[in-house]
VEXDREN-2710 file (C-alpha; in Angstrom, 1 decimal):
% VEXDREN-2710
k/r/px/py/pz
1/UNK/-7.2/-22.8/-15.0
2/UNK/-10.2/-24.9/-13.8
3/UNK/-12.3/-25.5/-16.8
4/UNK/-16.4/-25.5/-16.0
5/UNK/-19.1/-26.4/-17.7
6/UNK/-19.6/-23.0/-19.4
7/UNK/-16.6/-21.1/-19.0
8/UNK/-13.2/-21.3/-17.3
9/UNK/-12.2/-19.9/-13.1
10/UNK/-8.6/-18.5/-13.4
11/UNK/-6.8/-19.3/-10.4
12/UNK/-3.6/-16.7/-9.7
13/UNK/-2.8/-14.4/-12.8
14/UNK/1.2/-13.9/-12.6
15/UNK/2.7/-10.7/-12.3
16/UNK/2.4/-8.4/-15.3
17/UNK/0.0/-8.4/-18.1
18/UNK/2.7/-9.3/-20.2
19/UNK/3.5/-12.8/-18.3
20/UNK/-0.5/-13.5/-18.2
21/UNK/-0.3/-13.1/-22.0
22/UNK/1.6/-15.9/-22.2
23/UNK/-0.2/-18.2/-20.1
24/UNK/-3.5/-17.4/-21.4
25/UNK/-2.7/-17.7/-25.0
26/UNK/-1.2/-21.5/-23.8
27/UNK/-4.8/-21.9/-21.9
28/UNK/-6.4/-21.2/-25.5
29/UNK/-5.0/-23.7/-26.9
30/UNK/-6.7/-26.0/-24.5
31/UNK/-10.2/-24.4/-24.1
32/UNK/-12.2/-20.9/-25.6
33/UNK/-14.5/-20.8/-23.1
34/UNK/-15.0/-17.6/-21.6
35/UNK/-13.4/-16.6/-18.2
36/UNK/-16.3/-16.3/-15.7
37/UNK/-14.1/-16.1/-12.4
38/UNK/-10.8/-15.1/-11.1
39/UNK/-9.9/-15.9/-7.6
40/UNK/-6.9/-14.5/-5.8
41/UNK/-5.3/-16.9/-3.5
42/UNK/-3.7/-13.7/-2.1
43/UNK/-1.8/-9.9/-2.3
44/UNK/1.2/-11.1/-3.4
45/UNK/2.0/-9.2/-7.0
46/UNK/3.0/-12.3/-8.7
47/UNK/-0.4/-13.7/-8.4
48/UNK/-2.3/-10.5/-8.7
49/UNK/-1.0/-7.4/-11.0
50/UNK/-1.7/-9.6/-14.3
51/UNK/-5.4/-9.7/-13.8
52/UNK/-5.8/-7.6/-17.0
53/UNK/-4.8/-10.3/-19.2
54/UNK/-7.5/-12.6/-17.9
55/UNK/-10.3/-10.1/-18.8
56/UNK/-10.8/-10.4/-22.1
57/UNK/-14.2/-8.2/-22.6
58/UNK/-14.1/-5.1/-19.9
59/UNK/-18.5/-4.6/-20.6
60/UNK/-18.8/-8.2/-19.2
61/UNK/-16.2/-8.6/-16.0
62/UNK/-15.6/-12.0/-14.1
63/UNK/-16.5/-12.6/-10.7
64/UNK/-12.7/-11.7/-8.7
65/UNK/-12.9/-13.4/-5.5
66/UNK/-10.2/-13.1/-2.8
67/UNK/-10.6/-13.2/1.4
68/UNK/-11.4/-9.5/3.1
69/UNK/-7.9/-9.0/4.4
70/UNK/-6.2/-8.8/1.0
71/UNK/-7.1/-5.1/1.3
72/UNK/-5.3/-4.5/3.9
73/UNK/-2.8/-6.5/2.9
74/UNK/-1.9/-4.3/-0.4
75/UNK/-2.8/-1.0/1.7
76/UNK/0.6/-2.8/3.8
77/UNK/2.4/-3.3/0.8
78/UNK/1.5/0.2/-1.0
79/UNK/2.9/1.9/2.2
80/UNK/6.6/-0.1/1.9
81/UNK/6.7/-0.1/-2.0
82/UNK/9.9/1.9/-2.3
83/UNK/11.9/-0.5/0.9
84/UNK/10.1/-3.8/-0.6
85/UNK/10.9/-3.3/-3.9
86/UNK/14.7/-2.8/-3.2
87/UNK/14.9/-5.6/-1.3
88/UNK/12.7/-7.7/-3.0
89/UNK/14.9/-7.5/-6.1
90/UNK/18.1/-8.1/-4.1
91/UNK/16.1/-11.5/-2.8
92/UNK/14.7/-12.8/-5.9
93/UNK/18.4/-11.8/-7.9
94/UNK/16.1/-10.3/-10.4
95/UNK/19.5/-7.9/-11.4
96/UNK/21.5/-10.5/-11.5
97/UNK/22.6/-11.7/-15.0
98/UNK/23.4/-15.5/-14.0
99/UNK/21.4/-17.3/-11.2
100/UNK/21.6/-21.0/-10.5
101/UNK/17.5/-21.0/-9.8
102/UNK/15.3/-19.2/-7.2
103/UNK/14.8/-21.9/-5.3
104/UNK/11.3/-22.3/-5.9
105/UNK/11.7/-22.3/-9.7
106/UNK/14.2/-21.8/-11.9
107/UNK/14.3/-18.5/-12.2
108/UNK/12.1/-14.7/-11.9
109/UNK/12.3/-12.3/-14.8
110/UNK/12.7/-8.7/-14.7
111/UNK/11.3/-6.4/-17.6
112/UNK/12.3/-3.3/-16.6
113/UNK/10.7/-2.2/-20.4
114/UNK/7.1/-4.5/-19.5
115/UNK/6.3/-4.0/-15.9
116/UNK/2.9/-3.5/-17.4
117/UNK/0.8/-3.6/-13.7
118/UNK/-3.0/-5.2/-15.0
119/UNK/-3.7/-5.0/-10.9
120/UNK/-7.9/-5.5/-10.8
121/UNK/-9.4/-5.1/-7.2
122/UNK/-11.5/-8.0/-6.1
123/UNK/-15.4/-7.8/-6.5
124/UNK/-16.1/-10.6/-4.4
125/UNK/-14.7/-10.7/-0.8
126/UNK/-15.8/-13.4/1.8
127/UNK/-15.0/-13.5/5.6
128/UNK/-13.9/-16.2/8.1
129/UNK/-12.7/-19.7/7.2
130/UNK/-14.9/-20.3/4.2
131/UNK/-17.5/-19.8/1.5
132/UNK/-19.2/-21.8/-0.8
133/UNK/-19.3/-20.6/-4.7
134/UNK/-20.5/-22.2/-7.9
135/UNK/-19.3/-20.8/-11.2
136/UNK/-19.6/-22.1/-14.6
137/UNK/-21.0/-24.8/-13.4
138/UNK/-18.1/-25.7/-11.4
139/UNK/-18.9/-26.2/-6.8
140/UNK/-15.6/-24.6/-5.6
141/UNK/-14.9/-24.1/-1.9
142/UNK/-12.9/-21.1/-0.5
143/UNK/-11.0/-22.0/2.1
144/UNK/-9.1/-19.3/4.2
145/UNK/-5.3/-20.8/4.7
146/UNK/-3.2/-18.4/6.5
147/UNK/0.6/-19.1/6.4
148/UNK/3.1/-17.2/4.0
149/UNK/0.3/-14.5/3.7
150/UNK/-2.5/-13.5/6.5
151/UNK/-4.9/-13.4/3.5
152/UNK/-3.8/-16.3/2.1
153/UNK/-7.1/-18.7/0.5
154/UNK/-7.1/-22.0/-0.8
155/UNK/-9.5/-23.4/-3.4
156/UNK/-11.2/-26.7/-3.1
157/UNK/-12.5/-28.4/-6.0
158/UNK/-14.8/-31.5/-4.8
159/UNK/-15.1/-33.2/-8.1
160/UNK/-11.6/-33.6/-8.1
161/UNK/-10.1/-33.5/-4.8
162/UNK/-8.2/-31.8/-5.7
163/UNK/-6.4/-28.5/-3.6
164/UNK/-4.9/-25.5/-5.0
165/UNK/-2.9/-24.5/-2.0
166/UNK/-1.4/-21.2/-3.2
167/UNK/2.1/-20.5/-0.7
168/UNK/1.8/-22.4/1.9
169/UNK/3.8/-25.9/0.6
170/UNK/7.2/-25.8/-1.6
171/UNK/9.3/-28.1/-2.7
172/UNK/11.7/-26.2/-0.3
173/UNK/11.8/-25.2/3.4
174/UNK/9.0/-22.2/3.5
175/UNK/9.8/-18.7/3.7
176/UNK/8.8/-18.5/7.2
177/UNK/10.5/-15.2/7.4
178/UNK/11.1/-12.9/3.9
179/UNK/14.4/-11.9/3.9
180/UNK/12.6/-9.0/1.4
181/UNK/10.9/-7.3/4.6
182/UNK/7.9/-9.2/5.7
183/UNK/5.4/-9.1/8.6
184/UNK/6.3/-11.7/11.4
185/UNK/4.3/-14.8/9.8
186/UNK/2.5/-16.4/12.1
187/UNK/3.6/-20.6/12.4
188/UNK/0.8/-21.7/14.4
189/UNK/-1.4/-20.6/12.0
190/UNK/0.5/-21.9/8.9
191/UNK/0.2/-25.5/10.5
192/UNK/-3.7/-25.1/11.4
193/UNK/-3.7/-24.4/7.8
194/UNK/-2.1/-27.3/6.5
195/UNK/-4.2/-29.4/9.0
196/UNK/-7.0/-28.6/6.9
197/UNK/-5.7/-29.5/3.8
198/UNK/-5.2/-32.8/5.4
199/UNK/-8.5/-33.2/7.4
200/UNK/-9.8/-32.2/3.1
201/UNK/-8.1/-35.8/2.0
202/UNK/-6.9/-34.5/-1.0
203/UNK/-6.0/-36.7/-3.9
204/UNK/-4.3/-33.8/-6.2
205/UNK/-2.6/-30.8/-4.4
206/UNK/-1.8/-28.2/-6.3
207/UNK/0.8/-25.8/-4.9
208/UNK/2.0/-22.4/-6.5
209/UNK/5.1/-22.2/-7.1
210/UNK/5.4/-26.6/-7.2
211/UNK/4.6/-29.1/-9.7
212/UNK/1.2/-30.8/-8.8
213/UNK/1.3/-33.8/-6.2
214/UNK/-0.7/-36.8/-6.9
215/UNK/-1.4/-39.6/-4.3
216/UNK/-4.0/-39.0/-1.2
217/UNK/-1.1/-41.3/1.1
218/UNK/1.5/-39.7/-0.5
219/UNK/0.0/-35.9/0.1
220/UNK/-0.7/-37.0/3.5
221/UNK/2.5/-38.0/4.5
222/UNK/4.1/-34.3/2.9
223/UNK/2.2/-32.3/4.7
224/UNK/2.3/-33.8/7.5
225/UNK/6.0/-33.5/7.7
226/UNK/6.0/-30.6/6.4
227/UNK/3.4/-28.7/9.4
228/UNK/5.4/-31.0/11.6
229/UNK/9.0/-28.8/10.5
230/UNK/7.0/-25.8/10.9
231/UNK/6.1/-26.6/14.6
232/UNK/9.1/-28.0/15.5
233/UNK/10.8/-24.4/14.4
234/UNK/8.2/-22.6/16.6
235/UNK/8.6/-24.7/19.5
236/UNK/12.1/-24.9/20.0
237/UNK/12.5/-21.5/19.6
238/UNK/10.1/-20.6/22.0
239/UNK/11.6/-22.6/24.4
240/UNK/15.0/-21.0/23.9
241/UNK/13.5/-17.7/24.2
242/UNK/12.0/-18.9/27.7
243/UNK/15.9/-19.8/28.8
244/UNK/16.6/-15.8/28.0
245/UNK/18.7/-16.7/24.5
246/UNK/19.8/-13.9/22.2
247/UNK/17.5/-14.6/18.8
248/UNK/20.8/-14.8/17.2
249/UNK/21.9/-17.3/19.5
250/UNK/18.9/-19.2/19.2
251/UNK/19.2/-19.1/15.3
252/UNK/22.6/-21.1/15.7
253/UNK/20.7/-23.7/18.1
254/UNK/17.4/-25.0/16.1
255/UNK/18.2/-27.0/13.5
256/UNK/15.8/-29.7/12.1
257/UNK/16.0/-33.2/13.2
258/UNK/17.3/-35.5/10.5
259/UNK/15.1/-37.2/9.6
260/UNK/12.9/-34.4/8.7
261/UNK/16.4/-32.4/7.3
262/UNK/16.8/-34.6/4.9
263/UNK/13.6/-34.8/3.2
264/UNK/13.0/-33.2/-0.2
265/UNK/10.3/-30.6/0.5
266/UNK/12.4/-29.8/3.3
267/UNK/15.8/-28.6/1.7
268/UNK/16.6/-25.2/3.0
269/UNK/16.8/-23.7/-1.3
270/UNK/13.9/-21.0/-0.3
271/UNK/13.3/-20.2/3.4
272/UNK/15.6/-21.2/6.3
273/UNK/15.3/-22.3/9.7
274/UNK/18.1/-19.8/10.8
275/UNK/16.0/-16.9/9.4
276/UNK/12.7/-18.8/10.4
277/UNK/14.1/-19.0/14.3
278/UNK/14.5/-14.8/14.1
279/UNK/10.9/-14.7/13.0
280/UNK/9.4/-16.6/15.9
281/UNK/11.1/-14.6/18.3
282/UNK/10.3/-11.2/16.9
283/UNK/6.0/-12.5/16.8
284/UNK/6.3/-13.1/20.2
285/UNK/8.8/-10.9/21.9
286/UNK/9.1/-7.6/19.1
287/UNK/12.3/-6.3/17.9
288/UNK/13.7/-6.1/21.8
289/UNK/16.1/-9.1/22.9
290/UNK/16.5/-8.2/26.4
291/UNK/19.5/-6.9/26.6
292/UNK/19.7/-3.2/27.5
293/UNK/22.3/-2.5/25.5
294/UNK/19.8/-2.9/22.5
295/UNK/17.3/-0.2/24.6
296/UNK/19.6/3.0/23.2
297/UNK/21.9/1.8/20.6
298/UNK/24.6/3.7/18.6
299/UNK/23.5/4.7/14.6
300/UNK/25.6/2.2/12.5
301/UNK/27.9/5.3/11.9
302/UNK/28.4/6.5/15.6
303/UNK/29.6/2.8/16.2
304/UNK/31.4/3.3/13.2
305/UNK/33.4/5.7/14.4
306/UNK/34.2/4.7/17.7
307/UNK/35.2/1.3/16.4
308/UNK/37.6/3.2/14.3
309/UNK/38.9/5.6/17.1
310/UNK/39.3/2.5/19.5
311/UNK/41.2/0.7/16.9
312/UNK/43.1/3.9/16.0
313/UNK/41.8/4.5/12.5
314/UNK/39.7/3.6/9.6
315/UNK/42.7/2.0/8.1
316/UNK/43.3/-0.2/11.0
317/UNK/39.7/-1.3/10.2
318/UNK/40.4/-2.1/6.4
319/UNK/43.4/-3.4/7.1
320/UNK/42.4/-6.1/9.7
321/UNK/39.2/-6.4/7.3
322/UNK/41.5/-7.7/4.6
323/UNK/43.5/-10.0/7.2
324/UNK/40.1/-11.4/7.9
325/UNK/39.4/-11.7/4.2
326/UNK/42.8/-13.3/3.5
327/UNK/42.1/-16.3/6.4
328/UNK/38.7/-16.9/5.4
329/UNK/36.7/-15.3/7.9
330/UNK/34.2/-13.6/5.6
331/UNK/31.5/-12.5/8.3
332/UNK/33.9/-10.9/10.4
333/UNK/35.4/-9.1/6.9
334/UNK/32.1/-8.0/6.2
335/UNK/31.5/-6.3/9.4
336/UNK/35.2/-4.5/9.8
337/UNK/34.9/-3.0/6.0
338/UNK/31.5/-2.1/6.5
339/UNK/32.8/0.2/9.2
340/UNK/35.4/1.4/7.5
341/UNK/33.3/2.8/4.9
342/UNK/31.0/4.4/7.3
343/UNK/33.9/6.3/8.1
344/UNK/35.5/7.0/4.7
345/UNK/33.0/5.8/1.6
346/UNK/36.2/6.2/-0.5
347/UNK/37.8/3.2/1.3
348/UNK/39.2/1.8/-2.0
349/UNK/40.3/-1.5/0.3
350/UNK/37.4/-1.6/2.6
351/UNK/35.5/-1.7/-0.2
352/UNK/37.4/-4.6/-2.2
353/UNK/36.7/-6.5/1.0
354/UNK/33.5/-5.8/1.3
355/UNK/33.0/-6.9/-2.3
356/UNK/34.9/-10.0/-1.3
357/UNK/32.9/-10.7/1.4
358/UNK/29.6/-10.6/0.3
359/UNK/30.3/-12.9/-3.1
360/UNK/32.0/-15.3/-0.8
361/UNK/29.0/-15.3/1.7
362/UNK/27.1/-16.0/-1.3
363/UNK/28.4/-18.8/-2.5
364/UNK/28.0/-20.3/0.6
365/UNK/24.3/-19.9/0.7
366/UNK/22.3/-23.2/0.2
367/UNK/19.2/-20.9/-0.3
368/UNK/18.9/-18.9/-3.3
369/UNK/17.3/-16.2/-1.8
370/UNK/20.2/-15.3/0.5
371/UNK/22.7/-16.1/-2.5
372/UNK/21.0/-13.6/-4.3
373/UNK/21.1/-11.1/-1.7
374/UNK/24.6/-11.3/-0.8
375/UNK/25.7/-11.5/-4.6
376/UNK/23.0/-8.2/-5.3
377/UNK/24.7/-6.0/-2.8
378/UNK/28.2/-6.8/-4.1
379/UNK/26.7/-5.3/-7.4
380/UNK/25.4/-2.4/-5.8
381/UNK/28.1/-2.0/-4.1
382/UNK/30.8/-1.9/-7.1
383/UNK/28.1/0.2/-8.6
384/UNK/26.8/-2.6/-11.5
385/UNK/23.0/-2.6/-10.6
386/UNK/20.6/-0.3/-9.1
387/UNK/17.8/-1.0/-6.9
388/UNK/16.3/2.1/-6.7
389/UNK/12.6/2.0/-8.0
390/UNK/13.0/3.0/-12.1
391/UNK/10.8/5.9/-13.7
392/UNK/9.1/3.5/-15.7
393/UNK/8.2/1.4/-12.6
394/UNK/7.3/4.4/-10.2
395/UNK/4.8/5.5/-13.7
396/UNK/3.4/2.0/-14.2
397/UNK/2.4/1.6/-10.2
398/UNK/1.0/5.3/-10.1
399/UNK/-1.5/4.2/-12.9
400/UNK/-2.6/1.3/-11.5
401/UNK/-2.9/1.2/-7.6
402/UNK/-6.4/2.9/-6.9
403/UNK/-6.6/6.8/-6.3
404/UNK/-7.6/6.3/-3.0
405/UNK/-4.6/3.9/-1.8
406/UNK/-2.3/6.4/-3.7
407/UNK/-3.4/9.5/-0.8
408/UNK/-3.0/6.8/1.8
409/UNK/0.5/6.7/1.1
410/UNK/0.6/10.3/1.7
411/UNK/0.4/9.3/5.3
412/UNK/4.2/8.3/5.2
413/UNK/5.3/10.8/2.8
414/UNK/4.8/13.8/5.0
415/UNK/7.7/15.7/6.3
416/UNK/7.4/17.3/9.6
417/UNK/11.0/18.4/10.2
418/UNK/9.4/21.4/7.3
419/UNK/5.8/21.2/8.0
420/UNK/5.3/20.7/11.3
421/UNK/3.1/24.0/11.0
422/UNK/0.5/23.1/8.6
423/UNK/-3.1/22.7/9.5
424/UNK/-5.2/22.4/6.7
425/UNK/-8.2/19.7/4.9
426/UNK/-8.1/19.7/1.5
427/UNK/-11.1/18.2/-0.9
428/UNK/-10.6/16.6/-3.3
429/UNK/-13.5/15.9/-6.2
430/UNK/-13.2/13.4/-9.4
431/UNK/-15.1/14.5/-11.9
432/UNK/-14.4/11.0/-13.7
433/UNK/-15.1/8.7/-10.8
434/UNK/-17.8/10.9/-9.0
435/UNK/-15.5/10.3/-5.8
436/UNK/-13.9/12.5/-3.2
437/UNK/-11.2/12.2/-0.8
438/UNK/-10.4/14.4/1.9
439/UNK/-7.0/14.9/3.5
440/UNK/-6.6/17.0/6.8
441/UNK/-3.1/17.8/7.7
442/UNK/-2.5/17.4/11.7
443/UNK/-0.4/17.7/14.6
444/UNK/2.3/16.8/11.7
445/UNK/0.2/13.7/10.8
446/UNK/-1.6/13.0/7.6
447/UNK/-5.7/11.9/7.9
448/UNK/-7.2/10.5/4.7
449/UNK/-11.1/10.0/4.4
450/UNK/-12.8/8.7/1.2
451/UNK/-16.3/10.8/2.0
452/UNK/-16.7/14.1/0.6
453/UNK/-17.4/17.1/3.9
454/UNK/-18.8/20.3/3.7
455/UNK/-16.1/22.4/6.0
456/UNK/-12.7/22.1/4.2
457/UNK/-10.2/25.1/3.5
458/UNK/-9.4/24.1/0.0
459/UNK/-11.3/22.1/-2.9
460/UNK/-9.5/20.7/-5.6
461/UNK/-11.5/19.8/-8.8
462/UNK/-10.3/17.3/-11.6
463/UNK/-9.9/13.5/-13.1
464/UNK/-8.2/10.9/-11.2
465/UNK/-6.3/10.6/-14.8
466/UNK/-4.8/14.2/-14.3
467/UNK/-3.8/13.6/-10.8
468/UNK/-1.9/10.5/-11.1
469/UNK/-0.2/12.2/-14.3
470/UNK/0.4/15.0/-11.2
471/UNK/2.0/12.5/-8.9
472/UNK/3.9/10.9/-12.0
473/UNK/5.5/14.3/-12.6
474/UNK/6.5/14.9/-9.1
475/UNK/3.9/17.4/-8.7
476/UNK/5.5/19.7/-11.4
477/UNK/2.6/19.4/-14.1
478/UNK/0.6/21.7/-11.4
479/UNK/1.7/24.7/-13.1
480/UNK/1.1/23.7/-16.6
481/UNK/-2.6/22.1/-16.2
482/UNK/-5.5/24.2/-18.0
483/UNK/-8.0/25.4/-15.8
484/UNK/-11.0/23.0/-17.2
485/UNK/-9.0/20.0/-16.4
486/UNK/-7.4/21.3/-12.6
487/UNK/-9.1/23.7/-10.1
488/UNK/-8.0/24.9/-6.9
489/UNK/-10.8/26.9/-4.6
490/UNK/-9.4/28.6/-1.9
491/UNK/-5.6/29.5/-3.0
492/UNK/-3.0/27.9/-5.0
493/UNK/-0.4/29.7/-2.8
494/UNK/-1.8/27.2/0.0
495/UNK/-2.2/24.2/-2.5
496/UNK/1.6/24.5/-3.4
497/UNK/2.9/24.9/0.3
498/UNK/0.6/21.6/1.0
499/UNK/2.1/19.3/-1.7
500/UNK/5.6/20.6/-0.7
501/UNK/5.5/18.9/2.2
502/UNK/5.4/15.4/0.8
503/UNK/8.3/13.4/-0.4
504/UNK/8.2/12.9/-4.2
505/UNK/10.5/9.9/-4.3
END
């Protein structure tokens, strides 16, 4: 909270409406000054889905200011949900009854029962590196700061110089690479980023997820060996990728220099250079090491099975899994009872191992976010937790992403092993929202335009309201919907063979 002359700028808004509850009844205590701007430092849900509980009068809205790209950046996001979310809760240990911390804080909550999504889309967007704004009578500066996220903005606040940096500085190595599922994040950039923050002289920098830093020497002297840890990470493993080194081998070969290893912003508890190395390859040279044999692989279960028919048996396989085990060498346990259990799921050894394995892995982990991910699939895998996306969270998203980002996720629904046949637009009207969308089935692709057209084979008529309570059902609430509040022109026959081709899960 920056507090203006006349009102307040909310910086960030957590994750739910129920955690921005919290935090803006503790801001009331300070001030009651009306809210007259949020900004979004970017599309990351922990600083954007509890918008709601920042807007305290809907009739008179703040100014939400956030860079262009964060559009795209949640269209990204929207796409992956179901993938993200599972591994996002097996990074953060959200399942996970005991967690030492989470290596940026002490620890991430999961309310299954309030994943109340207050997700507002900005109404102020700027492009490039910057743009000057004055609310409440506050002068802040947007400053574009790519590093964990492409979108990523920093706000400057002159009277104070002070720096709200959003992601880009820890009090941990940086997640350089998301062990969640992330783009490749680009390094050069994150350290042109944090050259600005320096060039700014800043005499308060205020990071995210980080208690506030004080000292314009002393901020200095961080970030600069922080950007330097970043560059040194990029350019060794650039120059091991120029020698023709597996990324895997390179990811045993960079390691910081000491004196920058043992420095406290730099202790690997988040991100690590291991993981950080894989990232820098794959920016630069894709998914592709060189080696042929990665051109054409095996499935995980063809090699599988010819691991087990070369060994002579999927009990060989548990068996030398569990030697492994017994000696210590967890990694190469790992690996043997994961085959076996390609080949027989009901391994009841191969699966003990596995188990094994992965809690022992764990515990080796100095960053939490591998610890959790190791000790998340053990659960899974003794069937304890689930990560599959809840009802109650597949409702909640449903009713707050935006109707038109909910057809664009149609796109990677589609199913062309059933429908590779259908060649059809469909219109779609709002009576609500005055909108339309327009989807036009392909050449077993999916085409989705937000402008209403005059040659289409079937119109659709109804409320945004009853078509995300459609989608919520699975598309079974079709056949119960009155025909004031859900229209079809042009067949339902049709209608009902298009939505079958999507993927309800």
């Amino acid at each position: 909270m920056i507090i203006g002359k006349d009102g307040i700028v909310i910086v960030d808004v957590t994750e739910s409406v129920t955690a921005g509850q919290e935090v803006m009844k503790a801001f009331r205590k300070i001030t009651t000054k009306p809210v007259k701007a949020i900004i979004y430092t970017h599309n990351h849900a922990d600083h954007t889905f509890g918008a709601m509980a920042f807007i305290e009068n809907k009739n008179k809205m703040p100014e939400i200011w956030a860079h262009n790209d964060i559009l795209r950046q949640f269209q990204r996001v929207f796409y992956t949900n179901g993938a993200f979310l599972r591994r996002a809760m097996r990074q953060f240990g959200s399942l996970l009854s005991q967690t030492i911390n989470a290596g940026i804080g002490f620890n991430l909550r999961l309310d299954t029962e309030n994943t109340d999504i207050g997700l507002v889309y900005p109404t102020k967007l700027f492009h490039g590196k910057e743009r000057d704004i004055e609310v409440a009578g506050l002068k802040l500066k947007l400053i574009h700061i790519p590093g964990e996220t492409a979108d990523q903005i920093g706000v400057w606040v002159p009277d104070e110089k002070a720096f709200l940096c959003a992601d880009d500085i820890y009090k941990a190595f940086p997640n350089l690479y998301a062990i969640r599922g992330t783009p490749a994040r680009d390094l050069l950039d994150w350290t042109s980023s944090i050259d600005t923050m320096i060039a700014l002289h800043p005499e308060h920098l205020v990071p995210s997820h980080t208690r506030p830093i004080k000292g314009d020497r002393y901020i200095k002297d961080l970030l600069t060996s922080y950007r330097d840890a970043i560059q040194y990470v990029h350019d060794q493993t650039i120059r091991y990728t120029n020698k023709g080194y597996h990324p895997n081998e390179i990811a045993t070969l960079v390691k910081l220099p000491k004196y920058l290893a043992k420095l406290p912003y730099l202790q690997e508890f988040y991100g690590t250079v291991e993981w950080s190395s894989k990232g820098v390859f794959n920016t630069y040279m894709g998914w592709f090491s060189g080696d042929p044999v990665e051109l054409s692989p095996f499935t995980p279960d063809e090699t599988a099975t010819r691991m087990a028919k070369l060994v002579g048996g999927a009990n060989v396989l548990s068996a030398q899994a569990k030697d492994a085990s017994e000696k210590g060498d967890h990694q190469w346990a790992l690996m043997l009872s994961s085959y076996a259990l390609r080949v027989n799921p009901d391994d009841v050894m191969a699966k003990d191992v596995k188990v094994t394995s992965l809690m022992a892995l764990g515990k080796r982990q100095m960053s939490a976010n591998g610890r959790h991910y190791f000790f998340t699939t053990a659960m899974e895998e003794l069937g304890e937790v689930s990560t599959e996306v809840s009802d109650v969270q597949r409702k909640k998203f449903i009713e707050n992403v935006p109707i038109l980002n909910l057809f664009k996720m149609l796109q990677v629904r589609f199913m062309p092993e059933s429908c590779s046949h259908l060649n059809i637009t469909i219109l779609f009207a709002f009576k609500d929202s005055k909108q339309f969308v327009r989807v036009q089935v392909r050449n077993s692709i999916v085409l989705v335009f937000d402008k209403p057209s005059q040659i289409f084979d079937i119109k659709v008529s109804t409320t945004e309201k009853i078509w995300k309570e459609i989608l919520i059902s699975k598309y079974a609430a079709v056949s119960s919907l009155a025909s004031g509040e859900f229209s079809v022109e042009g067949g339902l026959l049709k209608f009902r063979e298009f939505i079958g081709c999507f993927e309800t899960n």
